[in-house]
MARBA-432392 format. One record per residue: residue number from 1; residue in three letters; x, y, z of N, C-alpha, C in turn. Coordinates in steps of 0.1 Angstrom, whole numbers. Example, Ala and Ser with C-alpha at 12.3 -4.5 7.8 and 13.67 -1.06 7.14 Angstrom:
2
> pos	code	nxx	nyy	nzz	caxx	cayy	cazz	cxx	cyy	czz
> 1	ALA	132	-57	78	123	-45	78	132	-33	78
> 2	SER	128	-22	71	137	-11	71	129	0	79
//
This chain:
358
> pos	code	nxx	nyy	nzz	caxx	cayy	cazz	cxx	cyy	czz
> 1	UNK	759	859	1257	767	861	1269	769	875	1273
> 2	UNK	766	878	1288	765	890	1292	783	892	1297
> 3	UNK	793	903	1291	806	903	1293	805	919	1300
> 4	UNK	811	920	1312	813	933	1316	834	934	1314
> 5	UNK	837	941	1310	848	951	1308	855	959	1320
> 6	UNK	862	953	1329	868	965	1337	881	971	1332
> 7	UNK	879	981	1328	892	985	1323	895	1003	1315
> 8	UNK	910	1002	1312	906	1023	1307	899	1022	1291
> 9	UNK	890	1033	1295	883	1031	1281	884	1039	1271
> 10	UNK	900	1045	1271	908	1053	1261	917	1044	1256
> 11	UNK	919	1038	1255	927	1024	1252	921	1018	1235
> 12	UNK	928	1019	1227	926	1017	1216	924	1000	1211
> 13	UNK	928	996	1221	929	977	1223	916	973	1230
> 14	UNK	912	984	1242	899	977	1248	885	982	1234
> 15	UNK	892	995	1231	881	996	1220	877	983	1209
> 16	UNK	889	979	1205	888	968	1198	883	954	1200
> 17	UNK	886	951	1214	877	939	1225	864	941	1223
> 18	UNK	864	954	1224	846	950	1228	839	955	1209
> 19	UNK	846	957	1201	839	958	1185	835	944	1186
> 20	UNK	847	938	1186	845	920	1185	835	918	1189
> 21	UNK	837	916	1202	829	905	1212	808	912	1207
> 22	UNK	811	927	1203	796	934	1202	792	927	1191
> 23	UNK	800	927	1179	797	921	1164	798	911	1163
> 24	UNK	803	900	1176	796	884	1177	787	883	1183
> 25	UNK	778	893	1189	764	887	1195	767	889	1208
> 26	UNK	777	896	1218	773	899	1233	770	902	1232
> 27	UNK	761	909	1247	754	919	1251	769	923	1265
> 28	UNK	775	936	1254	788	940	1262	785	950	1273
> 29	UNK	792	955	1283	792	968	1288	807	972	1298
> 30	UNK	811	983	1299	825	982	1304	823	1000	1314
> 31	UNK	833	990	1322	831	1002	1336	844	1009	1337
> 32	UNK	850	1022	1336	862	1026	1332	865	1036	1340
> 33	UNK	876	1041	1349	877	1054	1358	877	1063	1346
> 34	UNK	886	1064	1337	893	1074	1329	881	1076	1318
> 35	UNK	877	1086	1315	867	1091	1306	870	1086	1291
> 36	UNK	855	1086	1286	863	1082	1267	850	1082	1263
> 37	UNK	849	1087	1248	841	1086	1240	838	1077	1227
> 38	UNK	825	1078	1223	825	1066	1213	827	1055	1213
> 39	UNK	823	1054	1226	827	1035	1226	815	1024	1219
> 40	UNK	819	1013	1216	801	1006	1213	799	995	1220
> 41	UNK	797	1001	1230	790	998	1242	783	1003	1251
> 42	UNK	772	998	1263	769	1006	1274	781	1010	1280
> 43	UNK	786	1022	1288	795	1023	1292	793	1029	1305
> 44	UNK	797	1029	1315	798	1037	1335	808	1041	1336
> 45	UNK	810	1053	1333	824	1065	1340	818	1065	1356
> 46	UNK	833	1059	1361	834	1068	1373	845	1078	1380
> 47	UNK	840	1089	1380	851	1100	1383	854	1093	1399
> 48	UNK	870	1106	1394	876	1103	1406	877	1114	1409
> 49	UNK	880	1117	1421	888	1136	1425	907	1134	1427
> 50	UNK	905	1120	1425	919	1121	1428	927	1112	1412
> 51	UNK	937	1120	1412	944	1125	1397	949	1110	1392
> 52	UNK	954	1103	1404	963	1090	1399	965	1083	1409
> 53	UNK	974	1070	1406	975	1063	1419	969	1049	1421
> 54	UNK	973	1045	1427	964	1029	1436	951	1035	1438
> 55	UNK	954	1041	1447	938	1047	1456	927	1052	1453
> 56	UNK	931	1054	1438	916	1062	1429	912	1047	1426
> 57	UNK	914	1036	1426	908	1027	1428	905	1018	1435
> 58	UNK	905	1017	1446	906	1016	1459	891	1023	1462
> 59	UNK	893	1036	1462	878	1043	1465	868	1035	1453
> 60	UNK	870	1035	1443	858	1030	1434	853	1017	1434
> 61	UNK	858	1010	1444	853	996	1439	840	994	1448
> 62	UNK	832	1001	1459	821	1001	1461	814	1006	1451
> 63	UNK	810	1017	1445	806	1022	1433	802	1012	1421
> 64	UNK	815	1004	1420	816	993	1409	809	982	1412
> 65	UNK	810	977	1427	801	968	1428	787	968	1426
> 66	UNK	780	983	1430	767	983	1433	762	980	1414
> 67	UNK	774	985	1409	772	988	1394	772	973	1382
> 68	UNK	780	965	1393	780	948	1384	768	941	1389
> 69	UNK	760	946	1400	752	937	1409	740	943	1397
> 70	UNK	739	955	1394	730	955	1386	729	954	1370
> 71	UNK	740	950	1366	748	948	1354	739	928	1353
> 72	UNK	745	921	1362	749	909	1369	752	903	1350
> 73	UNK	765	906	1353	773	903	1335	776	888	1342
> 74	UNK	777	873	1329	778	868	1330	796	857	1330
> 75	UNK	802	868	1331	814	867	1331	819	884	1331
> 76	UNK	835	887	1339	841	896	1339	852	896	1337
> 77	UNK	857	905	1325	872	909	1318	879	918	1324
> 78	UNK	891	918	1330	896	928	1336	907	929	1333
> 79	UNK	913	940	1326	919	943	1320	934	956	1327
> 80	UNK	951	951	1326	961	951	1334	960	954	1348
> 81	UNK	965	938	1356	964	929	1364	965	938	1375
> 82	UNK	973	955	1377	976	963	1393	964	971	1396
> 83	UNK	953	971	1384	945	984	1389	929	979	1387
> 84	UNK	923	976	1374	915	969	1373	911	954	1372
> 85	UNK	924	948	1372	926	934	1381	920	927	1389
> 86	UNK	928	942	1404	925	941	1414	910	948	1420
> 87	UNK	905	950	1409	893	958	1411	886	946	1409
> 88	UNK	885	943	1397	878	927	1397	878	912	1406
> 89	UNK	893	913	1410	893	905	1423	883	907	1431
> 90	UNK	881	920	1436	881	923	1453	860	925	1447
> 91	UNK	859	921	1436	843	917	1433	837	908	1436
> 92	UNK	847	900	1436	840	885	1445	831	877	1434
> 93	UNK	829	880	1423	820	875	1411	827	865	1403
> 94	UNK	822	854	1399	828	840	1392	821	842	1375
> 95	UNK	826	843	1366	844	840	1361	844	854	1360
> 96	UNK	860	852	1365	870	866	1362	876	858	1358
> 97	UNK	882	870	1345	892	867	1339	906	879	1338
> 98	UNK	914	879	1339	923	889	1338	931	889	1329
> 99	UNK	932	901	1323	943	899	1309	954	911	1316
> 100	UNK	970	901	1313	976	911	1315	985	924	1302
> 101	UNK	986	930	1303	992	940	1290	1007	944	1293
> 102	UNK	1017	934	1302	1028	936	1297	1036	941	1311
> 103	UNK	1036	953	1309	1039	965	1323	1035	961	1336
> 104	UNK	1025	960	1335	1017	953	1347	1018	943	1357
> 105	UNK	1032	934	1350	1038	921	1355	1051	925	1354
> 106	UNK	1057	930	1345	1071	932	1338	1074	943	1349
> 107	UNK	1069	953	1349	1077	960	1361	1064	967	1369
> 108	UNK	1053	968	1373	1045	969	1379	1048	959	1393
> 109	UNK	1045	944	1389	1045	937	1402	1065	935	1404
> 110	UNK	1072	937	1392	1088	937	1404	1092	953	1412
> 111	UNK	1083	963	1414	1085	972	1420	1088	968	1437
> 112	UNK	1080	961	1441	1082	963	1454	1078	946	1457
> 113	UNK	1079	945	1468	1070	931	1478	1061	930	1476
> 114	UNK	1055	942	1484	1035	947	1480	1031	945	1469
> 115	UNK	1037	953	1459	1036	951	1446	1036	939	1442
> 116	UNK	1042	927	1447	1042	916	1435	1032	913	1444
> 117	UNK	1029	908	1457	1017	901	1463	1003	906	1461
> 118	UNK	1000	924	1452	992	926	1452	990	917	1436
> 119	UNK	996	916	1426	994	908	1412	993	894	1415
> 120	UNK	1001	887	1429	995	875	1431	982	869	1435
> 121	UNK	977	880	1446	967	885	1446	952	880	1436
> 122	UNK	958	890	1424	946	891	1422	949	876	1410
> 123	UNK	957	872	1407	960	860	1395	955	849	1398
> 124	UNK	956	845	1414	948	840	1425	932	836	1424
> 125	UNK	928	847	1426	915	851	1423	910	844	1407
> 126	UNK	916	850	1397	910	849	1384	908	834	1383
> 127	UNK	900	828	1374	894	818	1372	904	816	1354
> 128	UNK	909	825	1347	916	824	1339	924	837	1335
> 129	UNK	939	835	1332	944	845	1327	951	849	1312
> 130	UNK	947	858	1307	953	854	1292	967	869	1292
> 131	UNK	976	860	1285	988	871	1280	989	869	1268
> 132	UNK	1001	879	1264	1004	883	1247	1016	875	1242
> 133	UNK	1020	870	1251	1033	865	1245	1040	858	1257
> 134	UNK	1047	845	1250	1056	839	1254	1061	840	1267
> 135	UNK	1068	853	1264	1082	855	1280	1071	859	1289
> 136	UNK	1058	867	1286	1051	871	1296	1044	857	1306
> 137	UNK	1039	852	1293	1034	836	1304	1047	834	1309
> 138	UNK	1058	830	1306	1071	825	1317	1067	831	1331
> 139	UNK	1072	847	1327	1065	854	1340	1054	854	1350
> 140	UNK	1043	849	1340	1034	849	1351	1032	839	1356
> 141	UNK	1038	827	1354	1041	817	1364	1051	812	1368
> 142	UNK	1060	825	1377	1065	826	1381	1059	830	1392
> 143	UNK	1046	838	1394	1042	843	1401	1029	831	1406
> 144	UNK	1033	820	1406	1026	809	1413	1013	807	1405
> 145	UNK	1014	810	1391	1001	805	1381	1001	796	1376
> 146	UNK	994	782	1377	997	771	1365	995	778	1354
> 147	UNK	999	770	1345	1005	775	1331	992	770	1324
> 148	UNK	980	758	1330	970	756	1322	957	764	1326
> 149	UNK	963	775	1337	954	788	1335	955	798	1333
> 150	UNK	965	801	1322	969	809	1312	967	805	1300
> 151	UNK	961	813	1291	957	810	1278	969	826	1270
> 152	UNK	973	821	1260	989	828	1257	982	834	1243
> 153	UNK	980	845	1239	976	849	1225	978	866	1222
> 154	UNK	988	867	1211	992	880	1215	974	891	1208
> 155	UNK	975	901	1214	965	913	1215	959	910	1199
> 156	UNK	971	907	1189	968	913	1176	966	924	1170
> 157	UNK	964	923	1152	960	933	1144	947	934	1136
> 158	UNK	945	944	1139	925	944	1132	927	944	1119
> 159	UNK	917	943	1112	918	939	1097	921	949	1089
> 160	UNK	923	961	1092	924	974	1084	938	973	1079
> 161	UNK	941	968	1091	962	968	1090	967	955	1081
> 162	UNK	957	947	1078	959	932	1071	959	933	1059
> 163	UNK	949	942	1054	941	946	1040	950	958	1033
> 164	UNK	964	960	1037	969	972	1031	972	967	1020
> 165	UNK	972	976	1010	980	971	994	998	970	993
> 166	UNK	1005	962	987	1016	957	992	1022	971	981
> 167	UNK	1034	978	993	1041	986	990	1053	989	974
> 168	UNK	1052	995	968	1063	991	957	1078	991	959
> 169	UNK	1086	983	952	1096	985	956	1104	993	944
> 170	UNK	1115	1002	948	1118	1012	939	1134	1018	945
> 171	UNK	1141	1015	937	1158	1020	939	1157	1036	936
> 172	UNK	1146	1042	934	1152	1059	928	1138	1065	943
> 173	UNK	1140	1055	951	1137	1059	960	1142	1078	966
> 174	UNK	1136	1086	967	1138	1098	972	1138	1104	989
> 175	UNK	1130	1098	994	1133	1104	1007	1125	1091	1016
> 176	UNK	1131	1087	1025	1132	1075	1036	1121	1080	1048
> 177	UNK	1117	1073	1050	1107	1080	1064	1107	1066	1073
> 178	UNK	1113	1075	1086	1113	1062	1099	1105	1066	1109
> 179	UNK	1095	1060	1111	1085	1062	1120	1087	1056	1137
> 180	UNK	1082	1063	1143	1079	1054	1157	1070	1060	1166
> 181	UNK	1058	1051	1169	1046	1053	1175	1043	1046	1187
> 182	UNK	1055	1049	1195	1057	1050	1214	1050	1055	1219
> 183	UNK	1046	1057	1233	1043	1071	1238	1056	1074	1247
> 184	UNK	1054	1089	1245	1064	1096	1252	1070	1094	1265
> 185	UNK	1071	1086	1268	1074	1078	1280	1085	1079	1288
> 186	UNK	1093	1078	1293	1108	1071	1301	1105	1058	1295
> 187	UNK	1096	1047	1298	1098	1032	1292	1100	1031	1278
> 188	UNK	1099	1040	1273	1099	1036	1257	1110	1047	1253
> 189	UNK	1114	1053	1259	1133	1059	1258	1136	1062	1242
> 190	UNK	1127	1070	1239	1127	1077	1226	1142	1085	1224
> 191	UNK	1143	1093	1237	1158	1098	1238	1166	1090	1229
> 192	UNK	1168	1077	1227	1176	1070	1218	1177	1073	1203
> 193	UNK	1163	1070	1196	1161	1073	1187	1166	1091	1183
> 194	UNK	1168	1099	1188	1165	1114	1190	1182	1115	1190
> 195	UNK	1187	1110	1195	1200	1109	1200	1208	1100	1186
> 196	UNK	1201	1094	1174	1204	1084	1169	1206	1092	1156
> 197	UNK	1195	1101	1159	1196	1108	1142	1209	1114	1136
> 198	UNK	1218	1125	1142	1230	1129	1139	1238	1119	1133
> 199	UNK	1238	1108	1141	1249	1100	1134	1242	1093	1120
> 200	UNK	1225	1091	1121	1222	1085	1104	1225	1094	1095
> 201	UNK	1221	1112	1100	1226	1122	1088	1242	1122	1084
> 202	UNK	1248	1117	1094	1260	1119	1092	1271	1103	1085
> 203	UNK	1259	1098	1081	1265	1089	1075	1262	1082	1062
> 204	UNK	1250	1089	1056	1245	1088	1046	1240	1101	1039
> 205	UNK	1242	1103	1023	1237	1114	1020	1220	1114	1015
> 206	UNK	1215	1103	1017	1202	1101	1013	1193	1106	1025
> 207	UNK	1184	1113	1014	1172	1121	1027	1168	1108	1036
> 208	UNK	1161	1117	1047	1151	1107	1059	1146	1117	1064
> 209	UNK	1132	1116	1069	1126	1120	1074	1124	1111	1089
> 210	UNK	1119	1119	1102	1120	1108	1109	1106	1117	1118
> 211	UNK	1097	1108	1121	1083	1109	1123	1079	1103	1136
> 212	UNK	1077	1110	1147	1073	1107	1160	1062	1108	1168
> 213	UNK	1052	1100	1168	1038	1096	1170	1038	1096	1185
> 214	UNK	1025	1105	1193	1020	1101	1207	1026	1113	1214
> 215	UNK	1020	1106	1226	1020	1121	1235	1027	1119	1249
> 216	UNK	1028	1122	1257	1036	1117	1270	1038	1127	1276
> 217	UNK	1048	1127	1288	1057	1130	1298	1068	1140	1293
> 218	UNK	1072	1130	1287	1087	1133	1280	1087	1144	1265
> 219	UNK	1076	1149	1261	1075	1155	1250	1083	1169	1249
> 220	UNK	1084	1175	1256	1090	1185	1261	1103	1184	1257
> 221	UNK	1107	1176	1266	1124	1169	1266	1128	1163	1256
> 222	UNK	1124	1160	1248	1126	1155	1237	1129	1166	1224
> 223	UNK	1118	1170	1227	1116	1186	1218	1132	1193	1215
> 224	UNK	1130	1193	1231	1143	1203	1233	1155	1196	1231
> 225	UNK	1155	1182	1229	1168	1175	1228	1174	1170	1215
> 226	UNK	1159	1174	1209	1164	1176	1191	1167	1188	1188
> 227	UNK	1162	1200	1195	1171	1217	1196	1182	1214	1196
> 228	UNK	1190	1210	1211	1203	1209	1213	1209	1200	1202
> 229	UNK	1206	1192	1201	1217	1181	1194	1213	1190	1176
> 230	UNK	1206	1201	1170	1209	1205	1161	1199	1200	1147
> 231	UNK	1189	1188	1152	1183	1178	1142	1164	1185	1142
> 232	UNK	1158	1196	1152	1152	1197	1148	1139	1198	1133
> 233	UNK	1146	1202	1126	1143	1201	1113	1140	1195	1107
> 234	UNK	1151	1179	1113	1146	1166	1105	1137	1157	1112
> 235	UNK	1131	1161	1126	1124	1151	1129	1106	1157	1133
> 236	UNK	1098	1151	1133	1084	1159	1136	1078	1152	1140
> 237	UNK	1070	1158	1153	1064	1152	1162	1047	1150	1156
> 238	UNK	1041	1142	1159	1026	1143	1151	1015	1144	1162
> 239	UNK	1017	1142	1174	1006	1138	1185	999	1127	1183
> 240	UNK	991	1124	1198	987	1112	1193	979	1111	1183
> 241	UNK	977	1097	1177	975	1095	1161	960	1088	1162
> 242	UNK	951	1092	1157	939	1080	1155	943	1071	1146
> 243	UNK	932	1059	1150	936	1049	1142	935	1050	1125
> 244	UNK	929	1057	1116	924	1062	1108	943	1071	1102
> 245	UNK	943	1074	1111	959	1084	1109	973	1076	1108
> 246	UNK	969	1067	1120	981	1055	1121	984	1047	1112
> 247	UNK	973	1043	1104	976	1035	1092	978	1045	1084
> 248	UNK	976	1055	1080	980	1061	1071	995	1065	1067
> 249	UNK	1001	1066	1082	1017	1068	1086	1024	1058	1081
> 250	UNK	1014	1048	1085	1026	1037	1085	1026	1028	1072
> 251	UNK	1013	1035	1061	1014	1033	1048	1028	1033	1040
> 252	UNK	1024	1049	1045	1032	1058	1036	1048	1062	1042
> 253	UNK	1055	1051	1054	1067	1049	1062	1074	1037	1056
> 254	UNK	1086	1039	1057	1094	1027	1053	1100	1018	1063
> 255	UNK	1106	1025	1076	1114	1019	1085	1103	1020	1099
> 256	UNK	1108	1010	1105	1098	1009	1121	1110	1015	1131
> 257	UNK	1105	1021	1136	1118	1021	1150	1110	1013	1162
> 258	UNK	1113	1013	1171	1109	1005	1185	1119	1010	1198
> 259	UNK	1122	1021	1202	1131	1021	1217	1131	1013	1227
> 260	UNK	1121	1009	1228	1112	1009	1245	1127	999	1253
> 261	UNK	1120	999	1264	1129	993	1277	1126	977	1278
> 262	UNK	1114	981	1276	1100	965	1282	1092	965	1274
> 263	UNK	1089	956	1269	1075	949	1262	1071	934	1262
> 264	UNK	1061	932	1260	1054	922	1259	1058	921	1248
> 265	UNK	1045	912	1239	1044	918	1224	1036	927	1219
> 266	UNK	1042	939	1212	1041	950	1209	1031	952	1201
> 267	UNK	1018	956	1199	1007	956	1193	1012	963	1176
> 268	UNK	1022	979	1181	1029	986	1173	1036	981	1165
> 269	UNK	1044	974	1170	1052	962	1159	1046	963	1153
> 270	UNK	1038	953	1153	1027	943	1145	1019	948	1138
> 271	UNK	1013	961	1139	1009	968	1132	1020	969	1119
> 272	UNK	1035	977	1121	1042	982	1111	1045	967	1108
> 273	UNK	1048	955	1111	1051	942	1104	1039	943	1092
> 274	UNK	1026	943	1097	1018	942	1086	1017	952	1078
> 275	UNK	1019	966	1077	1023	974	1068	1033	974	1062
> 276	UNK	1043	959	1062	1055	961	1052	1068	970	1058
> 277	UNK	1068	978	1067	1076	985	1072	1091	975	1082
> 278	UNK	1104	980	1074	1113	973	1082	1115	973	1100
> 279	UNK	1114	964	1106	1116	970	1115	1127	970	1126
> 280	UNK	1132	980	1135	1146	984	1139	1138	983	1153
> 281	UNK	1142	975	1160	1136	976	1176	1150	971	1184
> 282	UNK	1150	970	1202	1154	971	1207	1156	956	1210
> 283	UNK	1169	952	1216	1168	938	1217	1165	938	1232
> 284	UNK	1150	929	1235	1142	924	1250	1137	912	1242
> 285	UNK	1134	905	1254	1131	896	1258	1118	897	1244
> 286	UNK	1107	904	1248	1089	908	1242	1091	906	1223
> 287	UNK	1105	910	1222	1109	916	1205	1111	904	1198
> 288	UNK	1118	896	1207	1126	885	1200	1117	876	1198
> 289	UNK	1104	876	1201	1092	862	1194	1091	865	1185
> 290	UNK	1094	877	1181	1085	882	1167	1099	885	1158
> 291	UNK	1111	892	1163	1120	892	1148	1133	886	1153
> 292	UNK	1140	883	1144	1152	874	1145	1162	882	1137
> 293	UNK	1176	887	1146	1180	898	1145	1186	891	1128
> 294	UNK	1184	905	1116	1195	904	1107	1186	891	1096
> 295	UNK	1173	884	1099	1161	880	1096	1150	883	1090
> 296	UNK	1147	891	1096	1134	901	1094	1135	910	1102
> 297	UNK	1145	917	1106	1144	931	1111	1158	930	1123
> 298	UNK	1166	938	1125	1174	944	1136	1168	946	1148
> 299	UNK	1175	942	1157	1173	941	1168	1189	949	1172
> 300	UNK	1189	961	1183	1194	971	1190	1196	971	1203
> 301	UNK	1206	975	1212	1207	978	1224	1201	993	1226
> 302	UNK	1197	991	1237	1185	1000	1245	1194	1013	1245
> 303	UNK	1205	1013	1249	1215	1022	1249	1224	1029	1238
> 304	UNK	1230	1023	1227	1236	1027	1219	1234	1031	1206
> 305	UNK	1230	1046	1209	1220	1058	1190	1232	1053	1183
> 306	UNK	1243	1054	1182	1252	1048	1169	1250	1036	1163
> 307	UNK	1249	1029	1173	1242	1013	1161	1231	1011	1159
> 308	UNK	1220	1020	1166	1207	1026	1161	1209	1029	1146
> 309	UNK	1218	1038	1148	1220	1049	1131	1227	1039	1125
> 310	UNK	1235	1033	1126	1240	1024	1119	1233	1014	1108
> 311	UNK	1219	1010	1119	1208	998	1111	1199	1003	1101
> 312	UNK	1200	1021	1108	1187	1024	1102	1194	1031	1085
> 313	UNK	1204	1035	1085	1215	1038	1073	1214	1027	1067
> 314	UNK	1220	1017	1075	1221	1000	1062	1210	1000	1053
> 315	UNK	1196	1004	1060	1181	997	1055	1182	1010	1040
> 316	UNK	1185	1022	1044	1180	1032	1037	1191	1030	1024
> 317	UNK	1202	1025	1024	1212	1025	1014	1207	1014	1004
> 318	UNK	1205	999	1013	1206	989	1007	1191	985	1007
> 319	UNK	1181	991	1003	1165	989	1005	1159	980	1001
> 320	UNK	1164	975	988	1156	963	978	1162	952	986
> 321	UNK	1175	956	990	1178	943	996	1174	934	1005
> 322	UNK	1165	944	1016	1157	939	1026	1141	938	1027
> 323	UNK	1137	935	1014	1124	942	1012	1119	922	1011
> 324	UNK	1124	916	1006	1121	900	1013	1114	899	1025
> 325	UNK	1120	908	1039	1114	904	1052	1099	915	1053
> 326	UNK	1096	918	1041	1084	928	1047	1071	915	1042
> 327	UNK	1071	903	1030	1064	895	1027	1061	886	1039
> 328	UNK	1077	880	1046	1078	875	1058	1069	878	1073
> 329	UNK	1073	891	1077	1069	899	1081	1054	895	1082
> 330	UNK	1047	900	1068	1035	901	1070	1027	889	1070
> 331	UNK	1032	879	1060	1026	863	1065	1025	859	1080
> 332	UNK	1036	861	1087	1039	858	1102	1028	867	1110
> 333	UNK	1023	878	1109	1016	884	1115	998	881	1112
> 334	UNK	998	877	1099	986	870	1095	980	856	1100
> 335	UNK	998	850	1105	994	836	1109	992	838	1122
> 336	UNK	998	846	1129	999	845	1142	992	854	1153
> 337	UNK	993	867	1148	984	881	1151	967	880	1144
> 338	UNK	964	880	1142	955	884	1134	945	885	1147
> 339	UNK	939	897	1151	928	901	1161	916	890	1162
> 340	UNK	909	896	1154	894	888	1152	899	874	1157
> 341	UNK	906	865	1149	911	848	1151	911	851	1163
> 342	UNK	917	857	1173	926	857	1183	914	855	1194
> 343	UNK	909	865	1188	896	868	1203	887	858	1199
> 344	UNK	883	850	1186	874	834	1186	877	829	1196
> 345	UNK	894	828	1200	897	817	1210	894	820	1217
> 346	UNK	899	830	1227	895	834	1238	882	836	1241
> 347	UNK	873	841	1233	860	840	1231	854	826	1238
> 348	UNK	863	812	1230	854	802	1233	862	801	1248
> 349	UNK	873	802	1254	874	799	1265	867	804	1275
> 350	UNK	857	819	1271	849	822	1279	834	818	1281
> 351	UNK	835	809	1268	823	803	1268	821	793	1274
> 352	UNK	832	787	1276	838	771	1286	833	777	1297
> 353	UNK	839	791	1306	839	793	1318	824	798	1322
> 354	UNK	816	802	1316	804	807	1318	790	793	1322
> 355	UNK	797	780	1310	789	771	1310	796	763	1324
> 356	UNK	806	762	1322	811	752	1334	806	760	1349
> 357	UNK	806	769	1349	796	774	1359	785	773	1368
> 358	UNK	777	774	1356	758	767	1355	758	756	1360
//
């Protein structure tokens, strides 16, 4: 099966799409505005002159057509529903498929009117849509999608993060490491976390280190908001992480943090679920499929660093105690995450769509 890819091809998830789909015998290729290397596939950059926006794709989709007509892929993956979605839509080529990644529906199409009619738009169009979770399908048929053209399977975790050796457990534990691998965002409101630390130092005398993965907007601000608040010293920024680095963090970490505003389901999580790592996330809608507060991990208001510091103190005082939910944890992400399984399915429902075609 010939699968074309529309989508960014710095994206560590589309990288992972297309390992699969290459190492089961497509013949893959993916068309991406935003530049990236090492991908394993044919790949078509198309530059833009223009920085961001709707419009830089808007201009590209002649370009893109001339480019699938000579591609002529036997199915098309398009990948979050406002930009290469709608790129895929406006191709006019049978099957599209659209996967959405969360944002893209969650607050992408509630921005405006335009906005949601342009995600109706293109959901319209697709011949199938796959999401990561639960509350997301709610949502997206909300937006006038039968539910039996949604196929629901979260992103998953690659095998690297499955295969880790199970952590020891140890009371003369010395120093705590809480990690969190956001990007620097407004939506993922790290300020929390940042804002959270004074009160964990100030309530426990046991070290922590606290360790902040990715790159963003907000890096600056953050920087500086661990200056003011006094905590510089104890927290350290790492930039973004390869995946090779990521697992290494999240080996060698004990506690998950999670700020964000919105999510789907959180690929991040699921990573640190399968590393054994506790995890401390925000209570939404996206979190709650996956932990059950005071269960397998705390669940937090988006707003309040003292009960942040509060959960993340409990874990570090009382550690053996909660070290049950990291077996849990990782069963559940085995049964239910696991990448490769994930994309079989989806896989065969592209194989449905390509034959029912013919």
């Amino acid at each position: 099966m010939k699968i074309l890819f529309l989508a960014d091809g710095r994206s560590i998830h589309i990288r992972r799409w297309i390992d699969v789909f290459s190492k089961r015998g497509h013949q893959v290729s993916l068309i991406s505005l935003e530049p990236a290397e090492n991908i394993n596939c044919e790949t078509f950059f198309i530059p833009s002159k223009i920085k961001g926006g709707f419009l830089k794709y808007l201009l590209a989709v002649p370009q893109i057509k001339i480019i699938t007509e000579r591609i002529n892929p036997d199915l098309i993956s398009a990948h979050f529903i406002s930009n290469y979605g709608w790129i895929g839509a406006r191709l006019n080529k049978k099957p599209l498929v659209v996967t959405s990644w969360g944002s893209d529906i969650l607050i992408s199409a509630r921005k405006s009117f335009l906005h949601k009619k342009r995600a109706e738009f293109v959901l319209r169009k697709a011949d199938l849509v796959t999401s990561d979770s639960n509350y997301l399908t709610s949502e997206i048929t909300k937006l006038k999608v039968p539910e039996n053209k949604i196929l629901t399977y979260p992103m998953g975790v690659s095998a690297e993060f499955l295969c880790t050796s199970k952590k020891p457990i140890t009371s003369s534990k010395e120093v705590f490491t809480v990690i969190s691998i956001r990007q620097l965002e407004p939506l993922y409101n790290l300020s929390l976390l940042i804002e959270a630390i004074p009160h964990c130092l100030n309530k426990t005398n046991r070290k922590i280190e606290f360790l902040i993965g990715g790159e963003g907007s907000q890096k600056d601000f953050l920087i500086r908001l661990a200056e003011k608040l006094k905590i510089a010293d104890k927290v350290k920024f790492l930039r973004k992480l390869s995946e090779v680095e990521l697992l290494h963090h999240l080996q060698n970490s004990d506690i998950y943090v999670s700020t964000s505003l919105s999510d789907s389901t959180s690929v991040s999580l699921l990573e640190a679920m399968a590393c054994e790592l506790i995890p401390i996330i925000t209570d939404i809608p996206g979190n709650r499929e996956w932990i059950r507060d005071g269960e397998n991990g705390f669940l937090v208001p988006v707003d309040k660093p003292e009960i942040l510091a509060e959960r993340i103190t409990e874990v570090v005082q009382n550690y053996e105690k909660y070290q049950n939910w990291t077996e849990k944890n990782l069963n559940l992400v085995k049964k239910k995450a696991n990448l490769e399984e994930n994309l079989k399915k989806i896989e065969q429902r592209f194989i449905d769509l390509v034959e029912n075609k013919k």
